[in-house]
matplotlib code that plots the C-alpha trace (Angstrom):
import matplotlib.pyplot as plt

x = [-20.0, -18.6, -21.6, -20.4, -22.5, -24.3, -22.7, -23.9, -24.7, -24.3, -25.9, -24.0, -26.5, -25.6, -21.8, -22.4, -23.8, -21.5, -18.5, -20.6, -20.5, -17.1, -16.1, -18.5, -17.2, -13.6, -14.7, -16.4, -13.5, -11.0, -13.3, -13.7, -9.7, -9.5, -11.3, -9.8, -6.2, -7.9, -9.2, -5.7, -4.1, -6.1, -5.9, -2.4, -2.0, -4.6, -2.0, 1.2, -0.7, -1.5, 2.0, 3.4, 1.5, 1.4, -1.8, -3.5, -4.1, -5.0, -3.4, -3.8, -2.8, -5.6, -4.9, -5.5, -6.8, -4.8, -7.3, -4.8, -6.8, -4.4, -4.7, -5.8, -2.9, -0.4, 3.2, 5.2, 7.8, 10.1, 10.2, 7.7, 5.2, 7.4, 4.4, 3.7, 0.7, 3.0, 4.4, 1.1, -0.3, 2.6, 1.4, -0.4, -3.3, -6.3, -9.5, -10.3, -9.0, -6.0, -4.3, -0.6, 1.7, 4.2, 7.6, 7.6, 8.9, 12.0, 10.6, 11.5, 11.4, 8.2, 9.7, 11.9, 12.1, 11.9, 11.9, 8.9, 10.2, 9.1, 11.0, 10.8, 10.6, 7.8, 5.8, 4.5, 1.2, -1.6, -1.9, -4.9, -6.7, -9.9, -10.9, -8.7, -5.7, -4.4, -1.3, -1.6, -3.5, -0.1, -2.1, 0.7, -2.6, -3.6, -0.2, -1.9, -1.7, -3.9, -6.2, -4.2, -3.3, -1.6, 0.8, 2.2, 4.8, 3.8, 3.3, -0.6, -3.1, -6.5, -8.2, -10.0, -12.9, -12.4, -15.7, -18.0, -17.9, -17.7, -21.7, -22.0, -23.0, -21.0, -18.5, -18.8, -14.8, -13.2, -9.4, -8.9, -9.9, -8.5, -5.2, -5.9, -6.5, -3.3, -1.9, -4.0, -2.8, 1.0, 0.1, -2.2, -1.2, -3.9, -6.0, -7.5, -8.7, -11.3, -13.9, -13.6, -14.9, -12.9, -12.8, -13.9, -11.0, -7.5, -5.1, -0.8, 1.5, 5.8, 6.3, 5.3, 5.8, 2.6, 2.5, 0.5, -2.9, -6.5, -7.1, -10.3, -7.6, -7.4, -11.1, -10.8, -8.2, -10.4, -13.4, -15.5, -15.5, -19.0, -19.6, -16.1, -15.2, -11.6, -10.5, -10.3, -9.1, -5.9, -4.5, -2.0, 0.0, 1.8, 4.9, 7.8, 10.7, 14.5, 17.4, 19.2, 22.7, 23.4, 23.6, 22.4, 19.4, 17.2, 14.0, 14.2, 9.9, 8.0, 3.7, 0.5, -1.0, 0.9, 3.4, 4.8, 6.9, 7.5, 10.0, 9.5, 6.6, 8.7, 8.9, 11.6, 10.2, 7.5, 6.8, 5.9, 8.9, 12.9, 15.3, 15.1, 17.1, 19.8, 18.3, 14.8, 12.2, 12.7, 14.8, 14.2, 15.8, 18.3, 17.8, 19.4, 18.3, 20.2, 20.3, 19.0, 16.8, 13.0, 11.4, 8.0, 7.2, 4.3, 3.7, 0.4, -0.7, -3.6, -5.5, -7.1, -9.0, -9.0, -7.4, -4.2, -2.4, 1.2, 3.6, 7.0, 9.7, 13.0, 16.0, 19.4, 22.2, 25.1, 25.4, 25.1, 23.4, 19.3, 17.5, 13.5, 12.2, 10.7, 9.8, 10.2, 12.3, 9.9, 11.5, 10.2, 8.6, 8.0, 6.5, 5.9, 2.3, 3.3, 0.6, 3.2, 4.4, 8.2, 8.5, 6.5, 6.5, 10.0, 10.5, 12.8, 15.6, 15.8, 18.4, 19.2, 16.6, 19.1, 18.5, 15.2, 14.1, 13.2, 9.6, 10.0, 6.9, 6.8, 6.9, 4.0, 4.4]
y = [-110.4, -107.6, -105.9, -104.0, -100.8, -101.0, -100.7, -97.6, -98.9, -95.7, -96.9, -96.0, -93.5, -90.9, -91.5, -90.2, -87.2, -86.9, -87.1, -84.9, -82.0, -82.4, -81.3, -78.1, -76.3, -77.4, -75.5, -72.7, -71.9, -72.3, -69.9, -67.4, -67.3, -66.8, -63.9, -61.8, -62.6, -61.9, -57.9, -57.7, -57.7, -55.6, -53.0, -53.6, -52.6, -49.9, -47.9, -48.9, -47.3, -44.1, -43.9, -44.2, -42.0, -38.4, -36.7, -34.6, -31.2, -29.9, -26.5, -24.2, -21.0, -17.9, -14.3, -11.3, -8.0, -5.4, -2.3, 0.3, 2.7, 5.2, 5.9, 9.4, 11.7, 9.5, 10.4, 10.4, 8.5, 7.5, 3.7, 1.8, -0.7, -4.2, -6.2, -6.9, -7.4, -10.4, -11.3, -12.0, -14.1, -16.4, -18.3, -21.5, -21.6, -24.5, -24.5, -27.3, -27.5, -29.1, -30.3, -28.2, -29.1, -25.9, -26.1, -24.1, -20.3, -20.3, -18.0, -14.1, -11.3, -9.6, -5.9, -4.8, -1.3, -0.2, 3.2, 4.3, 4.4, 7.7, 10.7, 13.4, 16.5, 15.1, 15.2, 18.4, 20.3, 21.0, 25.2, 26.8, 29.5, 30.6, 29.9, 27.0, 29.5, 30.6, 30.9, 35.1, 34.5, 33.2, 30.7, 27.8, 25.9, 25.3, 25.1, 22.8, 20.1, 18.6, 16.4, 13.6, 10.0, 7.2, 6.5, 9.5, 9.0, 12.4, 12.7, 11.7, 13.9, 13.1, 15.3, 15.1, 18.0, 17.4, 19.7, 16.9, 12.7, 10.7, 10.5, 14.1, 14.6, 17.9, 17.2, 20.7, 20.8, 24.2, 25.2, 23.2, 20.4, 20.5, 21.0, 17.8, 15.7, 16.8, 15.0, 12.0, 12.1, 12.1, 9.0, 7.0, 7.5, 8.2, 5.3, 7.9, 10.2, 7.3, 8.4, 11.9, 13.3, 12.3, 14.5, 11.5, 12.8, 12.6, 15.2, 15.1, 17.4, 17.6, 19.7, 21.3, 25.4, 26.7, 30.8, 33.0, 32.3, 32.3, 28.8, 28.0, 26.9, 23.6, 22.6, 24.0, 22.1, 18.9, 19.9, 20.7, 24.4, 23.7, 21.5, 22.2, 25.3, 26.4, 25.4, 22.4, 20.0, 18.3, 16.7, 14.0, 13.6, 10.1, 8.9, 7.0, 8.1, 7.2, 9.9, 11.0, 9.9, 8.0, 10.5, 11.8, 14.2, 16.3, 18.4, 22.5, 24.2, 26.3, 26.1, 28.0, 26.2, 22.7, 20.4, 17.0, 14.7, 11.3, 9.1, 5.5, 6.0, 8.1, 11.3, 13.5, 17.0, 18.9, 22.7, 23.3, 22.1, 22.5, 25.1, 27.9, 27.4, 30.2, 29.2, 30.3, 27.7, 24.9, 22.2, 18.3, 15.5, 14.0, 10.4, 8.1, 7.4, 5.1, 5.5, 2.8, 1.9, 4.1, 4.8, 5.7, 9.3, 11.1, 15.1, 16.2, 19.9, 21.4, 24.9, 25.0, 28.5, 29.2, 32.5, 32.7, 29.2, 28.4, 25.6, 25.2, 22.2, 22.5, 19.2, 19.5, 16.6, 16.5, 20.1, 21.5, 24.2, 23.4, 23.1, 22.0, 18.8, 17.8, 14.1, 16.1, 18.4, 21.4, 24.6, 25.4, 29.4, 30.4, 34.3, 35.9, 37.4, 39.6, 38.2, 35.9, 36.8, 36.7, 36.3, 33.5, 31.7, 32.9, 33.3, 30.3, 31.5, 30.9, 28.6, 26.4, 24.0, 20.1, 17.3, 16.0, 12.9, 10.4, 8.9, 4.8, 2.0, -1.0, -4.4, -6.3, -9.9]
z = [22.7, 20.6, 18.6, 15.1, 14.0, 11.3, 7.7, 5.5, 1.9, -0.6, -3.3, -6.9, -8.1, -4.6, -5.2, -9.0, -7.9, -5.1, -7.4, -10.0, -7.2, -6.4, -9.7, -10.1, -6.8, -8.3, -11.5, -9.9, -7.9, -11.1, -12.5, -9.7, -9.8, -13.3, -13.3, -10.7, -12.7, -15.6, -14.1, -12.2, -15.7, -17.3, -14.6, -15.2, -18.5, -17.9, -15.5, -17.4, -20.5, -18.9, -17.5, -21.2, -23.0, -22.1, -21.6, -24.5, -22.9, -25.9, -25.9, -29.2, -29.9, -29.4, -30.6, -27.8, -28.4, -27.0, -26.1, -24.6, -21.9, -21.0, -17.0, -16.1, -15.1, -16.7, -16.3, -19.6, -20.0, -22.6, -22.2, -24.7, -23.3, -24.6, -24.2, -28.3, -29.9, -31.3, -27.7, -26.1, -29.4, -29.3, -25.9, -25.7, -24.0, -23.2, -24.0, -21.5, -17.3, -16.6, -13.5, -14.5, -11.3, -10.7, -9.2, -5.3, -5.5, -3.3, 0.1, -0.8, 1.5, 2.2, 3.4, 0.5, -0.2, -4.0, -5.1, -6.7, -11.1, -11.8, -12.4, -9.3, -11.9, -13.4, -10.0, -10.0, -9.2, -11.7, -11.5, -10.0, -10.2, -8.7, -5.1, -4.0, -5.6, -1.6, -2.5, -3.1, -6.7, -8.4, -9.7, -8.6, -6.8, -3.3, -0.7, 1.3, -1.6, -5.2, -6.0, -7.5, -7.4, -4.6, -7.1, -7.8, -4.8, -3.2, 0.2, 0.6, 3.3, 4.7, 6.9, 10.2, 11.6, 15.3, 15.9, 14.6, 14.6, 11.1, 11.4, 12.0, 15.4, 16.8, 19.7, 21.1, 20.9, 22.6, 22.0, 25.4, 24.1, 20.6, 22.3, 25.0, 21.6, 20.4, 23.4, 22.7, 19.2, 20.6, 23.0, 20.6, 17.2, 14.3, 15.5, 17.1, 14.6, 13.4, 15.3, 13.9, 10.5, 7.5, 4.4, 1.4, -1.0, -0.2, -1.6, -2.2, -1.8, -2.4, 0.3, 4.0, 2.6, 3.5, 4.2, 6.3, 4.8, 5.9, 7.8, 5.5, 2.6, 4.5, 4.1, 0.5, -0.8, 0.4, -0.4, 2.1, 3.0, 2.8, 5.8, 7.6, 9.7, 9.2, 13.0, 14.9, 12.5, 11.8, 8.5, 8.3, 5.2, 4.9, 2.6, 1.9, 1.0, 0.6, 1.9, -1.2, 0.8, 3.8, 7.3, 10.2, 9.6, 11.7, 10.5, 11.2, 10.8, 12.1, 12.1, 13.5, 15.2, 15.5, 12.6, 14.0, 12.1, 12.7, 11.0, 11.2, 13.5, 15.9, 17.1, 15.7, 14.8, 17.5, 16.2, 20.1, 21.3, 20.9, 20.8, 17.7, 15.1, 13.9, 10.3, 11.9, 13.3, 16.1, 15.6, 15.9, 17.3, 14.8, 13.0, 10.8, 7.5, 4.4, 0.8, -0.5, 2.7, 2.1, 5.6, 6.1, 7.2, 8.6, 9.0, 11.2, 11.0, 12.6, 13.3, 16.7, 16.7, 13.3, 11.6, 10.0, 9.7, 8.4, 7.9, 6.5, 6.8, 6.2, 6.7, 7.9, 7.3, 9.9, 10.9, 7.3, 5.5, 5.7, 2.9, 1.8, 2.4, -0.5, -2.6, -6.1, -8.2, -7.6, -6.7, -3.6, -3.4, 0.0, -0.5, 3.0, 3.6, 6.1, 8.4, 10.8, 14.0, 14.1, 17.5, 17.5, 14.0, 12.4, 8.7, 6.8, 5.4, 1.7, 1.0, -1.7, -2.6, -2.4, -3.0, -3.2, -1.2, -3.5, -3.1, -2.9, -2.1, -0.3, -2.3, -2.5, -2.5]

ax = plt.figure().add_subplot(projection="3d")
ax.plot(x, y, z, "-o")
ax.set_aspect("equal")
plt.show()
């Protein structure tokens, strides 16, 4: 016999309620849904808004005060600053931050040569008189070089005492050994010279025409006769400059105690070395050099037991007439002291001063 399970009686009250609860999650959900479309459009319109309407940045026009300072040992020149008081009110600017997107610069080359836009005859030396005047009481200032400025496009010279380091502690140096760091210079480069003391002011000069003078007119025209003896050092004088025509060159000099020349960082003019010149002095090893491409050149001189000391640098161009190496338009005035050896250290012959070689600057980028 087949036995049924028992029947459930829900009473009519519990499926009321049932039904009742049915519908609330049914409107809960509708209204759970309805809100999420309801913040999905209005973030909608939100961003379609913003896209349409362009931002406020609130730019107004401000006027700007113009307070020329003319720069000490400014070169005249003829061209008028075009930057107008007008010119620079007429910009917008904003008063509050904005996020300003700029196109990309197209990539531009970081080693271009420019010549430096200045004049050559306006580079010239500020007269002298007095105790830097070592150049026979002319008054035409110190031959070694002038105080002055990088800009100027001279050739610039810092100078080293071998006899004591950059904190002042003596090396004890002997001509020996000033002549053995010579070598080390030749091997190294200047990175050697850092250890040495360095005179704090720089000086600039046109020109390597330096006479038979007293070897203490090399600490004076840097400044410190008072703590530097006049032997044992060595003074580099770096430029860049730009061969007034395209050719072969090579450098003809003469020094007391030692001049080298290097032309892009190499070798091509030793005072110690080389066969004498008929135009008097050793000559170099010849080098190329463009017009319109500046190279960077570097002339060391040094005194090893002080005394007399002299330097003078002459440039030749394909097996013509030499003339003075010089970055400006200054006449160059050689006048003999009588002191030289001229079996030794030959006199230059005077000839006629050419072309100078314009002073040029690398770009900055």
């Amino acid at each position: 016999m087949n036995e049924h399970p028992p029947v459930v009686v829900v009473s009519e009250e519990r499926q009321r309620f049932r039904r009742k609860i049915r519908k609330v999650s049914a409107m809960v959900v509708l209204i759970v849904i309805a809100a999420h479309l309801l913040v999905g459009l209005v973030a909608a319109i939100y961003i379609v808004a913003r896209g349409l309407v362009p931002p406020d940045h609130g730019f107004v026009q401000r006027p700007v005060e113009i307070k020329p300072v003319p720069p000490p040992h400014a070169l005249p020149t003829d061209h008028p600053d075009s930057r107008t008081q007008a010119a620079l009110n007429n910009r917008l600017q904003s008063p509050k931050p904005a996020t300003l997107m700029m196109p990309s610069l197209p990539p531009a080359p970081v080693d271009i040569d420019i010549p430096v836009q200045v004049d050559p005859g306006q580079i010239h030396y500020l007269p002298t008189t007095g105790p830097n005047d070592k150049n026979n009481g002319t008054g035409t200032g110190n031959p070694f070089g002038q105080p002055g400025q990088l800009a100027s496009g001279l050739l610039e010279g810092t100078f080293y005492d071998l006899k004591q380091l950059k904190n002042g502690t003596p090396t004890n140096i002997d001509n020996p050994g000033w002549d053995a760091e010579v070598q080390h210079f030749l091997r190294n480069g200047p990175s050697m010279l850092q250890k040495y003391f360095r005179a704090p002011k720089n000086i600039y000069t046109a020109k390597m025409a330096i006479p038979a003078i007293a070897a203490d007119g090399a600490p004076e025209a840097f400044s410190v006769q008072d703590t530097v003896q006049p032997r044992h050092w060595l003074a580099v004088y770096n430029g860049r400059v730009t061969a007034p025509e395209t050719g072969r060159y090579r450098f003809i000099g003469a020094a007391d105690d030692v001049m080298l020349v290097y032309v892009r960082h190499k070798l091509v003019f030793d005072s110690r070395a080389g066969k004498v010149s008929e135009f008097g002095g050793r000559e170099g090893i010849e080098f190329t050099a463009q017009q319109n491409n500046a190279c960077d050149i570097q002339i060391v001189i040094g005194e090893n037991p002080g005394g007399i000391f002299m330097a003078w640098l002459q440039i030749q161009k394909d097996g013509g007439q030499p003339y003075w190496f010089r970055v400006s338009n200054e006449k160059v005035n050689f006048k003999s002291t009588g002191k030289e050896n001229p079996v030794q250290q030959p006199q230059p012959k005077m000839l006629e001063q050419g072309p100078p070689w314009l002073p040029a600057r690398k770009s900055v980028n």
